[in-house]
N, C-alpha and C positions, 0 to 999 in steps of 0.2 A: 572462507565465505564472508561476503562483505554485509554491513549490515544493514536491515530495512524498515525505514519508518513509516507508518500509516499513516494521517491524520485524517481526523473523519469525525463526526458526529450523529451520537443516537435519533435516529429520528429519519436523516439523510434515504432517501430513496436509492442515490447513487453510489451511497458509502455500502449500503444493504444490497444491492447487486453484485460491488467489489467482493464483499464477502462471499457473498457464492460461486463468484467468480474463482475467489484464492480456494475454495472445497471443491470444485467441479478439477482446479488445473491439477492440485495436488492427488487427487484421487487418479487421473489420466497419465498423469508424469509422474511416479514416486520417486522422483531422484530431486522433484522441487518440492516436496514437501520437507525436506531437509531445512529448507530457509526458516528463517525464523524473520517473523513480523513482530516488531515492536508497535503497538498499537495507541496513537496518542490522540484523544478524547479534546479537540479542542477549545470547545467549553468548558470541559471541567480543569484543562491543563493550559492556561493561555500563556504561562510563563513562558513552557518550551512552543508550543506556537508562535507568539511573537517572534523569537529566535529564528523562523525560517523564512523564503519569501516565496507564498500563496498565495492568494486566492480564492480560488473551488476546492472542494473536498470531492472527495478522496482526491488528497495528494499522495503519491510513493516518493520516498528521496531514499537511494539506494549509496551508500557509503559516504551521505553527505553533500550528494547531489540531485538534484530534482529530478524523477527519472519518468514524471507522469500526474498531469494536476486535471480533475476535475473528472467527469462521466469518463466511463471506459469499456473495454469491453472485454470478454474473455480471450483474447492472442494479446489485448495489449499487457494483462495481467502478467501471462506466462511470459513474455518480453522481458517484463520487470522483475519477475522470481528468475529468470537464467539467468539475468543481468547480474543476480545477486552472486551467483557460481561459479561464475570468470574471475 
């Protein structure tokens, strides 16, 4: 399983949709709730922020590539949890 990064921020209306988004797909699909999301806060972590190249929040980078930056919706989510499965 490859691995997946969130960046996002408390407060973000569209980082707070993503999240429901990742509970509504996980709940529909049990075989992506397996993924695991590594969650990076990127005001409180600007070190590893800096590190990547964004934009908008909610970003996904699934094994070290951008796999999805800014507003989303829930197919684009599940897109990015299978991505992780391959």
């Amino acid at each position: 399983m490859k691995k997946v990064l969130l960046f996002h921020f408390v407060g973000c209306p569209f980082c707070r949709a993503a999240e429901n988004y990742i509970r509504e797909v996980a709940a529909e699909h049990p075989e992506l709730s397996a993924v695991e999301i590594e969650r990076v806060d990127e005001l409180r972590h600007r070190d590893v922020a800096d590190r990547y190249d964004y934009w908008y929040v909610p970003t996904f980078y699934v094994d070290g590539v951008k796999a999805h930056e800014g507003a989303c919706s829930k197919r684009i989510v599940e897109n990015v949890l299978r991505s992780a499965l391959d």
